[in-house]
C-alpha positions in Angstrom: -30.2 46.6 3.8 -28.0 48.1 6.5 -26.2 46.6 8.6 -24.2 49.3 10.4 -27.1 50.9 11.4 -29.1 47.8 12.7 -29.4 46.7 16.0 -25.8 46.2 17.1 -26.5 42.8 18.7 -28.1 41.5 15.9 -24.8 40.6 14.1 -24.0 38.5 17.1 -27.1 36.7 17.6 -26.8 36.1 13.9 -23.5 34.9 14.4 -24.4 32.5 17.2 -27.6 30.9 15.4 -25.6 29.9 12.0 -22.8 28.4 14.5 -24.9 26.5 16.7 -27.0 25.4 13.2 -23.7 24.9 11.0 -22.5 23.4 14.7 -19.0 25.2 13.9 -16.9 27.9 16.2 -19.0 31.7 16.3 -16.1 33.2 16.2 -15.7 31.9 12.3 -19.0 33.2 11.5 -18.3 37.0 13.0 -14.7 36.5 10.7 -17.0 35.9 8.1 -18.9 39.2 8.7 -16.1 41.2 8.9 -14.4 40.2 5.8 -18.2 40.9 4.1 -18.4 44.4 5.5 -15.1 45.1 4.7 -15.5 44.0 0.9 -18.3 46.7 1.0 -16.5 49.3 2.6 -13.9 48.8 -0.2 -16.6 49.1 -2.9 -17.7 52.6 -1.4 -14.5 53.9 -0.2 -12.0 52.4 -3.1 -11.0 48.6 -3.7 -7.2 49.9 -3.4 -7.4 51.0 0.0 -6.8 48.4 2.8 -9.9 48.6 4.8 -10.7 46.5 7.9 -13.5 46.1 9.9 -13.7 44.5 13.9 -16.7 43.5 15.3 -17.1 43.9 19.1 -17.7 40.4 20.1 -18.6 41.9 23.6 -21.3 45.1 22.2 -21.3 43.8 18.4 -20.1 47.4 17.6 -18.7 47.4 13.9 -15.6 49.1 13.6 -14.5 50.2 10.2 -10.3 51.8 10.1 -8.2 52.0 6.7 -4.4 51.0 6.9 -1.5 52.3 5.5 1.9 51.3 5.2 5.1 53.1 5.1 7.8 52.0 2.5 10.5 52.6 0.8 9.9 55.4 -1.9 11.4 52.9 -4.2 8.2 50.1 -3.5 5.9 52.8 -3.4 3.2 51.2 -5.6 -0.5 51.8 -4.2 -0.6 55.5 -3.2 -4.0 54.7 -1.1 -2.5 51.8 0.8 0.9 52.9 1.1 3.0 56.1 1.6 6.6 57.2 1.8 8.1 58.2 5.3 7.9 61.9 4.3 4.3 61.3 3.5 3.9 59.4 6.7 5.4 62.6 8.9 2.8 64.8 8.7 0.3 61.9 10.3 3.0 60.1 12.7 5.4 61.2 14.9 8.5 59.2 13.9 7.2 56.9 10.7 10.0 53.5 10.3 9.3 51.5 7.1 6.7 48.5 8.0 4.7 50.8 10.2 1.5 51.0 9.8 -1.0 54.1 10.7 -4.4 53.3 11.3 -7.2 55.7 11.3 -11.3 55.5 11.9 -13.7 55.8 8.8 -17.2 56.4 8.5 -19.3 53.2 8.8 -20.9 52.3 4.9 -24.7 51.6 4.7 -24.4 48.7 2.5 -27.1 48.4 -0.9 -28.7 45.4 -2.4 -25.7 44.6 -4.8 -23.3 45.0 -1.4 -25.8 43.4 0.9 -26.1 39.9 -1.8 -22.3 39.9 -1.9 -21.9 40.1 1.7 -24.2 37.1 2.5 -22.4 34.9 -0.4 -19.1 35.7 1.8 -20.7 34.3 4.8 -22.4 31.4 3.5 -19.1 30.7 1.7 -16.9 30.6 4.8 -19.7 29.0 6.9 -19.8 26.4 4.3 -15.6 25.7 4.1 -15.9 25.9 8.0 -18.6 23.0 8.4 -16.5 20.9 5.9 -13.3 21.1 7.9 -15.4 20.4 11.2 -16.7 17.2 9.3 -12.9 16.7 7.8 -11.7 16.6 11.4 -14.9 14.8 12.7 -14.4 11.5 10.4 -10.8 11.3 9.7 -10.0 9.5 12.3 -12.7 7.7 12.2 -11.5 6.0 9.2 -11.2 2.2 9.7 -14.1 1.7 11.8 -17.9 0.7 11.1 -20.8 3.2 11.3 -24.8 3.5 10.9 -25.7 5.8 8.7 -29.5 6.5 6.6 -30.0 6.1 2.7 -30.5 9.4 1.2 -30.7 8.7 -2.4 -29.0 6.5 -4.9 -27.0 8.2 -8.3 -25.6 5.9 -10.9 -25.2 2.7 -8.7 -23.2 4.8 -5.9 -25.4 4.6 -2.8 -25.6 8.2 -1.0 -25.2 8.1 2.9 -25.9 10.3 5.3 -24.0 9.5 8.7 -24.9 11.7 10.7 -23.0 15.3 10.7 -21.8 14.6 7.0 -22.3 12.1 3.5 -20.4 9.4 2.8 -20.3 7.6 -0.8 -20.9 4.0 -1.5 -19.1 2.8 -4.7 -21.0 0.6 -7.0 -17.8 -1.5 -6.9 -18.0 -1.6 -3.0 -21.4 -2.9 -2.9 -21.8 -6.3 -2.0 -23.3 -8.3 -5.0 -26.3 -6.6 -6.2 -27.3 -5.0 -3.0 -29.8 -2.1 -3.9 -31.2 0.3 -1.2 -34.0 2.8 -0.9 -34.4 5.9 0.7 -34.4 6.1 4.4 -33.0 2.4 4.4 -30.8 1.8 7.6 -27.0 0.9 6.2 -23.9 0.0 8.3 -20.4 0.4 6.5 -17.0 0.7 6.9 -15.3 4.0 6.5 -12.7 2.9 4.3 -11.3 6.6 3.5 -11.8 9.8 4.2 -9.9 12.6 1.9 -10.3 16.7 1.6 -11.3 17.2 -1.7 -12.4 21.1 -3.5 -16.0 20.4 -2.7 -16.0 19.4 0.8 -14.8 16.4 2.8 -14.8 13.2 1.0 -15.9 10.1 2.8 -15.4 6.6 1.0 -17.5 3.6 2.3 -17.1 0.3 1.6 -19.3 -3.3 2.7 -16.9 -5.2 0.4 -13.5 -4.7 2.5 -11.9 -7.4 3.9 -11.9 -4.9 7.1 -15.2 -4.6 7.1 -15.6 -8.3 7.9 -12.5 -8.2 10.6 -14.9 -5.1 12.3 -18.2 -6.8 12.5 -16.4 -9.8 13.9 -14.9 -7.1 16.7 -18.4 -6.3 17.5 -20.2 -9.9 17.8 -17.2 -11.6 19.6 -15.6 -10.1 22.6 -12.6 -11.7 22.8 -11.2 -9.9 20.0 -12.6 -6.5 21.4 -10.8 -7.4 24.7 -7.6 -8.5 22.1 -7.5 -12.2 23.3 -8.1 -13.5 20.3 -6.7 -11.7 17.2 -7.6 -11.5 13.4 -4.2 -12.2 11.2 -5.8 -12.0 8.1 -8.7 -11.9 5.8 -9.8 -13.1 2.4 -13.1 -12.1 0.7 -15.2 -13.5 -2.5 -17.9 -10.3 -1.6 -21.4 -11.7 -1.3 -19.8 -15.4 -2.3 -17.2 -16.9 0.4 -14.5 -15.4 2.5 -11.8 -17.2 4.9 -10.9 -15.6 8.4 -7.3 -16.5 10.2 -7.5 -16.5 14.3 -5.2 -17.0 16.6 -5.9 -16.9 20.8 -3.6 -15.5 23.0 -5.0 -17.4 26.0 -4.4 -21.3 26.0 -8.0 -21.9 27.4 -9.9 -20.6 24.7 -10.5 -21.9 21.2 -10.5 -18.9 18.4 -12.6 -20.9 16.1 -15.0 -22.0 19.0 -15.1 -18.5 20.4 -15.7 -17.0 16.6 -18.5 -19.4 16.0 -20.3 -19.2 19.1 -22.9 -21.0 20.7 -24.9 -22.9 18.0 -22.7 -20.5 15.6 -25.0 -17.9 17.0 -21.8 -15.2 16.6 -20.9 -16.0 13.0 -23.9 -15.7 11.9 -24.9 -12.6 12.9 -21.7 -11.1 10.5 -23.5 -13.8 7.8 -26.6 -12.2 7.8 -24.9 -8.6 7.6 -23.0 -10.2 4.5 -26.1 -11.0 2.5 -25.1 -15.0 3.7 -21.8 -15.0 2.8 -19.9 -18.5 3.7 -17.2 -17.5 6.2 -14.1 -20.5 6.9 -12.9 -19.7 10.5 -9.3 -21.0 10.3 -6.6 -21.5 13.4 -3.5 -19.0 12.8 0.0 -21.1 12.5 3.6 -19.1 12.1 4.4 -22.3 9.8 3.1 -20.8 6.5 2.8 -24.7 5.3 0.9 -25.9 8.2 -1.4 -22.4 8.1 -1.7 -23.5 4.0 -3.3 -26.5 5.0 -5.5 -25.3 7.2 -6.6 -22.4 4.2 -7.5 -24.7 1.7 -9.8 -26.7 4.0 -12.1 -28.4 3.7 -9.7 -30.0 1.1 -7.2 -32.4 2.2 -3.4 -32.0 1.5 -1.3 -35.0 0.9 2.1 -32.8 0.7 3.4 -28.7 0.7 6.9 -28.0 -0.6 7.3 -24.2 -0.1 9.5 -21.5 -2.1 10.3 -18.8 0.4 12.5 -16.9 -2.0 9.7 -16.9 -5.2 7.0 -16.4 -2.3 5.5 -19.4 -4.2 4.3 -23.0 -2.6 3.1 -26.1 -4.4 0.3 -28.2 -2.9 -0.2 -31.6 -3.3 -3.7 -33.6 -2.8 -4.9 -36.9 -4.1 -7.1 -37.0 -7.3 -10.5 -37.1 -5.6 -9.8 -34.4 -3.5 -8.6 -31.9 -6.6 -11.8 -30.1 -7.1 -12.7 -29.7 -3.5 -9.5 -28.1 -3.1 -9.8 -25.4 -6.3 -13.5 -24.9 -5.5 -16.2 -23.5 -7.9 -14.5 -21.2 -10.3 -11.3 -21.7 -7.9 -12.5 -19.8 -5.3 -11.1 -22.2 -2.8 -7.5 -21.7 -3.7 -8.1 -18.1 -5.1 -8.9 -16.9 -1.3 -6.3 -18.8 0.4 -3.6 -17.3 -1.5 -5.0 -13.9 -0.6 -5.1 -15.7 3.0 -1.8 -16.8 3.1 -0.1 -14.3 0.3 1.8 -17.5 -1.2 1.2 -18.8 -4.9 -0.4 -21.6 -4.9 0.4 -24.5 -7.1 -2.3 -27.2 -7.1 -1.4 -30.7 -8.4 -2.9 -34.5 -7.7 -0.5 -37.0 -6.1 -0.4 -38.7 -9.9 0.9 -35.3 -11.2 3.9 -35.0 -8.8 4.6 -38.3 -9.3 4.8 -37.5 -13.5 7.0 -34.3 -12.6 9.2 -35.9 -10.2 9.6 -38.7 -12.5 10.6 -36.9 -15.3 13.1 -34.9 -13.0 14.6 -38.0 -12.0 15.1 -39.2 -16.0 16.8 -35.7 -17.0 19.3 -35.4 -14.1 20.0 -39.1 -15.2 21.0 -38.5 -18.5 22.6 -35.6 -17.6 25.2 -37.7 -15.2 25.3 -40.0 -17.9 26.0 -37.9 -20.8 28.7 -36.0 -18.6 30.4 -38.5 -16.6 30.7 -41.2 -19.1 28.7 -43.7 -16.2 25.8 -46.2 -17.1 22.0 -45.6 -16.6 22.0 -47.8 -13.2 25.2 -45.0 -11.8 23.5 -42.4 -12.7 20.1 -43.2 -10.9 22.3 -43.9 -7.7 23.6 -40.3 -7.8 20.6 -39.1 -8.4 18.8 -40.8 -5.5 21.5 -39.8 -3.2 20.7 -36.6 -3.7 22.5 -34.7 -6.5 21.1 -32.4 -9.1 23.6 -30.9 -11.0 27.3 -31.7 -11.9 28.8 -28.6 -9.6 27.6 -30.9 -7.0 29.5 -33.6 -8.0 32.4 -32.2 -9.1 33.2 -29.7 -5.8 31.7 -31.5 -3.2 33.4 -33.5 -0.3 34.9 -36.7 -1.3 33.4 -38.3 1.5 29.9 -37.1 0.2 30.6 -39.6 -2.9 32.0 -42.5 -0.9 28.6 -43.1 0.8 27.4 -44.6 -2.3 27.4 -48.2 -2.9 30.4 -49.3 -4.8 31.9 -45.8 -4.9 35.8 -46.2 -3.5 38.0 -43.1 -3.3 39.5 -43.7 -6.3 35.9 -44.2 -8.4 35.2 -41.1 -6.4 38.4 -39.0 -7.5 37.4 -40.1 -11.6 33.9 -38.8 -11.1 35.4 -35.4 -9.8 38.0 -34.7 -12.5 35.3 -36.2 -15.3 32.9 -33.6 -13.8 35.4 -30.9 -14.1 36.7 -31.3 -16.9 33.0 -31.4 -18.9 32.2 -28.5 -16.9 35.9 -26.3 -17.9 34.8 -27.7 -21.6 31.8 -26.2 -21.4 32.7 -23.1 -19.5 35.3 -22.4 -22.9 32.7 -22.7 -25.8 30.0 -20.7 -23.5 33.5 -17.9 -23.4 34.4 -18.4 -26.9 30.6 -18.0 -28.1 30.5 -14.7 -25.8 33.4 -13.3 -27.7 31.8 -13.8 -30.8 28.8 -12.3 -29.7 30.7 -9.3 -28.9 30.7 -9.7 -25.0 34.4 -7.6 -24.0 36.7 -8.1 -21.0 35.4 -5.9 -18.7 32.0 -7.7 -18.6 34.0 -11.1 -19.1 36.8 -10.4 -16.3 33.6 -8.4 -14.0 34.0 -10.3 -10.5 30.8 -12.5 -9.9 30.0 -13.5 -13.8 31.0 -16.4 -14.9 31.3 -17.5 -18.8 27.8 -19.3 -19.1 26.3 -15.9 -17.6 28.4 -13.8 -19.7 26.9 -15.6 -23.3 23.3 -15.2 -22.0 24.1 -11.3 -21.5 26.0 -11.2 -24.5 22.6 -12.6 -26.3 20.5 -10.3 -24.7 22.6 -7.0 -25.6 24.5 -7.0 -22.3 28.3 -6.7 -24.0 29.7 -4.3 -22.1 30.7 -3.3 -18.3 28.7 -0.4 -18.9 25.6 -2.2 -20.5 25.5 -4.6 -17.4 25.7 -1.1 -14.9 22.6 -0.3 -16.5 20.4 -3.1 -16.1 18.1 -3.9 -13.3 18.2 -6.0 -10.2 14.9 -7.8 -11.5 16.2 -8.2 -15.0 18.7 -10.2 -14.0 17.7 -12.3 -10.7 13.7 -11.7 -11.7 11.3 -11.2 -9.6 7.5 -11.3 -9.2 4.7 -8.4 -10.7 1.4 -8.2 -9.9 -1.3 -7.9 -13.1 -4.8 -7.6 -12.5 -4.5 -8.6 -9.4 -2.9 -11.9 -10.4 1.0 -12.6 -9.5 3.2 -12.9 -12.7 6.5 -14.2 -12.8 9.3 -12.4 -14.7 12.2 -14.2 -16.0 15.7 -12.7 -15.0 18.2 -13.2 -17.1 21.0 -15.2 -14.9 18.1 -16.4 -12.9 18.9 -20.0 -14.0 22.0 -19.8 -12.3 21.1 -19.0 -9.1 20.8 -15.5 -9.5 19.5 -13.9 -6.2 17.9 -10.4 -5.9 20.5 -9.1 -2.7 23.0 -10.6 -5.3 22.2 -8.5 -8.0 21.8 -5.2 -6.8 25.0 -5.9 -4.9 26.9 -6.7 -8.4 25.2 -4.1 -10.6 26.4 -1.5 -7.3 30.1 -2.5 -7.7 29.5 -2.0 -11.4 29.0 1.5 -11.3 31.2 1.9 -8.2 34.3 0.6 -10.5 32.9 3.0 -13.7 32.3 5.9 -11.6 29.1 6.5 -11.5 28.4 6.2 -7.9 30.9 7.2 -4.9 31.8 4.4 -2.8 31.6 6.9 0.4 28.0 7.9 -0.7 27.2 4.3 -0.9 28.0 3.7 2.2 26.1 6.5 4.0 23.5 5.4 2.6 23.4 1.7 3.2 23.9 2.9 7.3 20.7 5.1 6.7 18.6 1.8 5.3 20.6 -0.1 8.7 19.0 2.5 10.7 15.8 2.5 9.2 15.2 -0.8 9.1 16.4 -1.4 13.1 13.8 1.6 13.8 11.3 0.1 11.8 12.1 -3.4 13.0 11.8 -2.0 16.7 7.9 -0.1 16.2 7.0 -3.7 14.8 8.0 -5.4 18.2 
């Protein structure tokens, strides 16, 4: 094969058939050529020299040169690609290190060894150009639904084609046991698309909780036209799934407009589902109220919600208990994912149990510690407090609205409260010192003896054992497992312990030992202010 010596506008016709095939810029195709028939030039003429050809993209004229550079006579290191500038002065007028001289060579004829590795250049370039055209193509197309044709199915994972590229169906995106042939019309959601070694990468996915938010986008127009918006979605894939509306526009219903005449609109995104059940449920800021309305069709009796645990207890009557969990809970399982709350779930006979027994311990707690009857201690109890720091640091007038409670009965409660609570506060010191606890961590602003004899058990003794801990370990915190939310016990959680509170202490613990420069510090707590004001304002 040769060809130099071949019609010169071959090698552009060539050039223009691949692109408009490949459908990917000429102009990367005659690149292509020119790197080929310079990697055969260099097999005739030497692989050290620096040869380059340009193909006329006007005439397709090849146009084969060799290069040389002029260097210092210490780099000198490939005599046929470089050369000194006394070497350089009999070919250029004034040589300058960098410069470059540039002369014509004979064009190669290129033989059947040449002529295969030229074409494996091309096709190699021709192929990483169509992946970055599909690359660019689909990556911002990510997010959205598209058609695409079964090709074939390997493993489980459903092939796709989509038009200009494939895209990959996971076994685990699949919705229950779908199974496809070839040729079978599909429509997905393009969950990801990533540049990978062997091409563009694109992930599909019919088990998304987006892919149920998009095919709602196509069947009801109000949320194309953004009058009605999704707030969030739960899926069971195949099973159930629960969808949270809210309308911008006082006239419209979301749930009405979501259903649609004779629930003509939902089930069209049913049927694409493989008849998934979908709950249509009204958006409400008040994560309580919005509970209720997640856990339909269950009734709820009472909420009482944690804001700082991100946890919220439920509470329904007997009958209504199962409803409420649904088969294999399901029913609470997707409105936590609905609402991101844990849920607790108990009858109205459970609560009562719980709150009972609350009631009997903070009784004989007062009782025990105030030295007051079983009938005293309920009143307290009922009026509201929990724990003796209550009673012994509150407002006098706070005790007077008891019955029976005058200032002075009020003034014995106090010091009776204090003084069990100082007796206490010296044997949870003393047992800290014999655990080992020391002064710094005993006298360390913020932690008080109780706090100091649960470090001092768990290893914390010292100012510098404390500086190393976590904010989790001692406020704890929450850690999901297998997509289930697990609670971690901090250490001075049971006193109040707050996260902010934490990292604040453990801070000034290494500020005070040195580890960490209070100017530093600060910088960097205005960067997080002026992140989180940025961030706060792209959110609005």
């Amino acid at each position: 094969m040769a060809i130099t010596s071949a019609n010169q506008l071959e090698l552009l016709q060539t050039a223009e058939a691949v692109a408009r095939e490949k459908m990917i810029d000429p102009g990367l195709v005659i690149e292509a050529m020119e790197e080929s028939l310079a990697r055969a030039a260099k097999s005739r003429y030497g692989a050290e020299m620096d040869i380059r050809v340009a193909i006329d993209r006007k005439t397709g004229r090849a146009t084969f040169t060799r290069v040389r550079t002029v260097v210092e006579d210490d780099d000198l290191e490939n005599y046929q690609a470089e050369f000194t500038v006394e070497q350089a002065k009999q070919y250029m007028a004034d040589p300058e290190v960098g410069s470059t001289f540039v002369e014509e060579v004979p064009p190669v004829e290129m033989g059947r060894i040449a002529a295969q590795s030229a074409k494996q250049v091309i096709l190699q370039k021709v192929r990483e150009a169509e992946r970055d055209r599909q690359f660019e193509e689909f990556k911002d197309r990510a997010g959205t639904i598209i058609n695409g044709v079964v090709k074939r199915e390997e493993y489980g994972n459903v092939i796709v084609d989509v038009g200009r590229g494939e895209g990959i169906l996971r076994r685990n995106e699949k919705i229950g046991r779908e199974s496809y042939r070839p040729n079978d019309r599909i429509r997905c959601y393009i969950k990801d698309v990533r540049r990978e070694a062997r091409g563009p990468q694109i992930f599909l996915s019919r088990t998304a909780p987006e892919f149920m938010a998009e095919l709602f986008k196509m069947e009801v127009p109000e949320i194309y036209d953004g009058i009605i918006e999704i707030k969030a979605v739960a899926r069971d894939p195949g099973s159930r799934a629960k969808i949270a509306v809210i309308s911008y526009d006082g006239s419209i219903d979301p749930v009405g407009a979501c259903v649609g005449m004779r629930g003509s609109r939902v089930q069209a995104v049913v049927n694409e589902l493989q008849g998934e059940k979908i709950d249509i449920i009204p958006w409400n800021e008040d994560q309580p109220t919005f509970l209720v309305n997640a856990l339909q069709p269950a009734e709820v009796t009472k909420v009482v919600l944690d804001e700082e645990a991100g946890k919220i207890e439920v509470v329904v009557p007997d009958e209504q208990l199962s409803l409420a969990i649904g088969r294999r809970g399901q029913n609470v399982r997707l409105a936590s994912q609905l609402t991101n709350l844990d849920i607790d779930i108990m009858t109205e006979e459970e609560e009562s149990k719980r709150r009972q027994a609350e009631f009997e311990l903070r009784t004989k707690l007062f009782m025990e510690a105030l030295d007051v009857d079983e009938f005293f201690a309920q009143l307290l109890v009922a009026e509201g407090f929990t724990n003796l720091e209550e009673v012994a640091y509150v407002e006098v007038d706070e005790l007077l609205v008891i019955d029976g409670v005058d200032e002075e009965t009020a003034g014995e409660l106090q010091t009776r409260a204090r003084e069990f609570l100082e007796a206490k506060a010296a044997a949870a010191l003393a047992k800290a010192r014999e655990l080992g606890a020391e002064d710094s961590l005993i006298e360390f602003d913020g932690i008080t003896p109780q706090m100091a004899e649960v470090l001092a058990e768990d290893g914390v003794k010292t100012l510098e054992d404390f500086a190393t801990c976590a904010d989790w370990e001692l406020a704890g915190g929450w850690t999901t497992v297998d997509g289930e939310r697990v609670k971690d016990e901090g250490l001075l959680e049971q006193f109040g312990m707050e996260l902010e509170e934490a990292q604040n202490m453990i801070m000034t613990a290494r500020v005070l030992l040195g580890w960490v420069d209070p100017a530093e510090l600060e910088a960097a707590s205005e960067d997080d202010l002026e992140d989180g004001e940025t961030t706060e304002e792209t959110e609005v």
